[in-house]
C-alpha positions in Angstrom: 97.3 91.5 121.7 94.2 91.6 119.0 94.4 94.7 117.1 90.9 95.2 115.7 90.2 97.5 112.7 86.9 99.1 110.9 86.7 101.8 108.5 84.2 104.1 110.4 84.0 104.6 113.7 80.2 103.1 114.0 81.3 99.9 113.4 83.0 99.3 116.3 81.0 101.7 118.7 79.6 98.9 120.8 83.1 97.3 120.8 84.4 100.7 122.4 81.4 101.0 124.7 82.8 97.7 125.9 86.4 98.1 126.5 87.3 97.6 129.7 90.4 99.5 131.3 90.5 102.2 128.9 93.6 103.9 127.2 93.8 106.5 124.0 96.8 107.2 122.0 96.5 109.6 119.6 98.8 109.6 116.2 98.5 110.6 112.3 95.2 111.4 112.9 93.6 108.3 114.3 92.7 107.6 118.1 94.1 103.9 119.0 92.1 102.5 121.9 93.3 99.4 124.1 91.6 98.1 126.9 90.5 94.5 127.7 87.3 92.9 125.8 85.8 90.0 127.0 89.4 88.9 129.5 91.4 89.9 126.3 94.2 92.5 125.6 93.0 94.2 122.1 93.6 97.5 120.7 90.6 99.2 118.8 90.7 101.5 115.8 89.0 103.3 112.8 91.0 103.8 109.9 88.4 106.0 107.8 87.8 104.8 104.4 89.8 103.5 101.7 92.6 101.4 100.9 95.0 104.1 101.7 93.9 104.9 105.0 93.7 101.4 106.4 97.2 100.7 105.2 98.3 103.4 107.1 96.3 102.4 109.9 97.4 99.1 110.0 101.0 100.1 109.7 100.9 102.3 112.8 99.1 99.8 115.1 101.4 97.0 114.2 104.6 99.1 114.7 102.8 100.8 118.0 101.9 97.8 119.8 102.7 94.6 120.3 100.1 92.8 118.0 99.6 89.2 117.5 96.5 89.2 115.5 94.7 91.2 113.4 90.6 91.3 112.6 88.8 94.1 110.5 85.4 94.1 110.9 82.1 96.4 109.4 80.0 96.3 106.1 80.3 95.3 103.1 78.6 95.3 99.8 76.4 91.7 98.5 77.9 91.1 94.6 75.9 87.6 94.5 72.1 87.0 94.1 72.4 84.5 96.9 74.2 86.9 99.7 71.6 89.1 101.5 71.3 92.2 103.9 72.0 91.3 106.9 74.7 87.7 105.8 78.3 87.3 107.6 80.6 86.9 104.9 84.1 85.6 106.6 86.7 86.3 104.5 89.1 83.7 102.5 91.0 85.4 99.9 91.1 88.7 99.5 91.7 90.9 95.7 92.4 94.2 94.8 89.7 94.3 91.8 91.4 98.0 91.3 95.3 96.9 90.6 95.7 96.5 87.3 99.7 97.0 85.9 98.9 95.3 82.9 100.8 94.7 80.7 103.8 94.7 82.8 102.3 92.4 85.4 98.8 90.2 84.9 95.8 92.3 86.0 95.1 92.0 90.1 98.8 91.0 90.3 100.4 93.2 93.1 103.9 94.5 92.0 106.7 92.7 93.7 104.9 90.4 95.8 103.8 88.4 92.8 100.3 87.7 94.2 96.8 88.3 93.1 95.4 87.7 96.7 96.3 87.3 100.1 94.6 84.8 102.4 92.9 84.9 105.7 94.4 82.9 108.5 92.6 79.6 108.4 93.2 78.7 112.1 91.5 82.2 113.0 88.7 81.8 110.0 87.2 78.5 111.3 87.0 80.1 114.5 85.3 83.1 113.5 83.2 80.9 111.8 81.8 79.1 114.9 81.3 82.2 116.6 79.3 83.8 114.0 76.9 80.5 114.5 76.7 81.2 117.9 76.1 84.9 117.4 73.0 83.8 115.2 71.6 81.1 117.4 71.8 84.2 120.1 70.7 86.8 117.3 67.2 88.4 118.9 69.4 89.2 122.0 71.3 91.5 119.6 69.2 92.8 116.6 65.5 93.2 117.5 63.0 92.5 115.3 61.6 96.8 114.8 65.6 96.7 113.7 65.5 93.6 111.2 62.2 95.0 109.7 63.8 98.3 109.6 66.9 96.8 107.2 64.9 94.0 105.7 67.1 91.7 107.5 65.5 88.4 107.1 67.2 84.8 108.3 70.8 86.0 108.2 73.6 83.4 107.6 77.3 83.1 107.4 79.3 82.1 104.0 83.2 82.3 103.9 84.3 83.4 100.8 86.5 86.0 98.8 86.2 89.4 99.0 87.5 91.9 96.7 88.5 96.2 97.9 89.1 98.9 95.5 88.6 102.8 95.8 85.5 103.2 94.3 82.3 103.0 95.5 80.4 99.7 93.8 76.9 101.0 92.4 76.1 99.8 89.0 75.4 96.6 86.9 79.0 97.1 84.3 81.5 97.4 87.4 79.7 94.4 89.6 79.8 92.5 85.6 83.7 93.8 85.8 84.5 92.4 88.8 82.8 88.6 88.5 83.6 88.5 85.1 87.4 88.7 86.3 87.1 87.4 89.5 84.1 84.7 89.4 85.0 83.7 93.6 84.1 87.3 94.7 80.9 87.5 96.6 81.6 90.6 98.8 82.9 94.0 98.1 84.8 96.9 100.0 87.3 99.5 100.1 89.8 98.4 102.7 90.3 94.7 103.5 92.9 93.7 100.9 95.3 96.9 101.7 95.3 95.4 105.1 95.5 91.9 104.5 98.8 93.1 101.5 100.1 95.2 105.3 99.7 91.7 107.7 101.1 89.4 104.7 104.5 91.7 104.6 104.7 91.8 108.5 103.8 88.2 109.0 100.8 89.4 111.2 97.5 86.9 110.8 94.6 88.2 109.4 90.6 87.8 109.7 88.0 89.9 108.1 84.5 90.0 108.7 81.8 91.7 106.9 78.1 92.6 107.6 76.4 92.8 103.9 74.4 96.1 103.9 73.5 96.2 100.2 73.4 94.6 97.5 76.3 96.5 95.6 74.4 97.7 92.7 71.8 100.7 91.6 69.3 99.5 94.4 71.9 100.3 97.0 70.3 103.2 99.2 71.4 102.1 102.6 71.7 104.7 105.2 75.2 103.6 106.4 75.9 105.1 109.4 72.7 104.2 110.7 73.4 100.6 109.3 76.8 100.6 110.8 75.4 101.5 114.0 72.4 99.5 114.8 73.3 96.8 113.2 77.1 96.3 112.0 78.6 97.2 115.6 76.6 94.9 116.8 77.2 92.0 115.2 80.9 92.6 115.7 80.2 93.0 119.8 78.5 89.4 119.3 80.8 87.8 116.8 83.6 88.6 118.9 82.0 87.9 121.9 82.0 84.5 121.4 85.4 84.8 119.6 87.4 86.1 122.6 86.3 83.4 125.3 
């Protein structure tokens, strides 16, 4: 079973609207959805945002089903010229440009794991990869062109790279300067993926993250992101992983 995770509950909308088969289970205050999508048994969840919340989240569904594979999915924030609104990043290695015990531990260093990052299942990450081509060589059947004009979405591609979570909200020139001074292979930030990645590393559970880019993550960012989420983030996840699940 593929448990797949996003932060706000727009992100996965036209997953849900999908799911076949329908069943809720309701506990600590999420709503745990499984169902069949696309011939495959998956369980579908938002954990809210936050680093916090998602390691809960990810917790519960691991201990309350029987899950072979986990995939977070939804926006993220552009911390490279290069990476646009609108760009798949896949996930490789994931930071927490927050954890800082220094001087007891080097900075990023997670206490008692003695890692700076945990890594996406390559198996799963080249896969996701092809299916994100195939997403974009299908992409006007998904994203119509009033909605790419509408988020200045222009030639979307897909890079696989690092991505770095924290608690805070990335909107200025001094933290993105912070974060690739420190960690130079960070294209991508967000407030969940590397609590959840930190959970699947501990229970042995692969991982996979994918991430829309909404904005770039500085003083320009104005994105409306439920809107984004919706009409253009849930989306892409419904086609990504429409081509992942066959």
């Amino acid at each position: 079973m593929i448990g797949i995770i996003s932060a706000m509950p727009e992100e996965i909308l036209a997953l849900l609207e999908s799911l076949q088969n329908k069943k809720s289970f309701k506990k600590g205050m999420r709503t745990y959805y499984s169902g069949n999508l696309f011939d495959k048994n998956v369980v579908l969840v938002f954990s809210r945002w936050g680093k916090v919340a998602s390691a809960t989240t990810v917790t519960q569904l691991i201990n309350d089903f029987n899950i072979d594979e986990i995939i977070f999915t939804g926006v993220g924030g552009s911390v490279d010229e290069e990476i646009n609104i609108g760009d798949i990043v896949i996930g490789k290695k994931l930071f927490q440009h927050d954890m800082n015990a220094h001087p007891i531990l080097p900075t990023f260093e997670i206490p008692l794991l003695g890692k700076t990052y945990f890594k996406t299942n390559k198996k799963y990450r080249k896969q996701l990869q092809i299916a994100s081509s195939k997403f974009l060589d299908k992409y006007n059947q998904y994203i119509s062109d009033k909605e790419q004009k509408k988020f200045l979405i222009n030639n979307p591609k897909i890079i696989i790279d690092d991505i770095a979570s924290g608690d805070q909200f990335i909107t200025n020139e001094k933290q993105i300067n912070y974060i690739k001074t420190h960690l130079p292979s960070v294209t991508c930030v967000e407030m969940e993926g590397a609590a959840v990645a930190q959970v699947c590393f501990e229970y042995s559970i692969p991982f996979s993250i994918i991430r829309t880019i909404s904005d770039k993550a500085n003083n320009n960012s104005h994105i409306d992101f439920p809107a984004f989420a919706k009409e253009i983030a849930s989306k892409y996840a419904l086609g990504i992983l429409r081509y992942y699940l066959v």
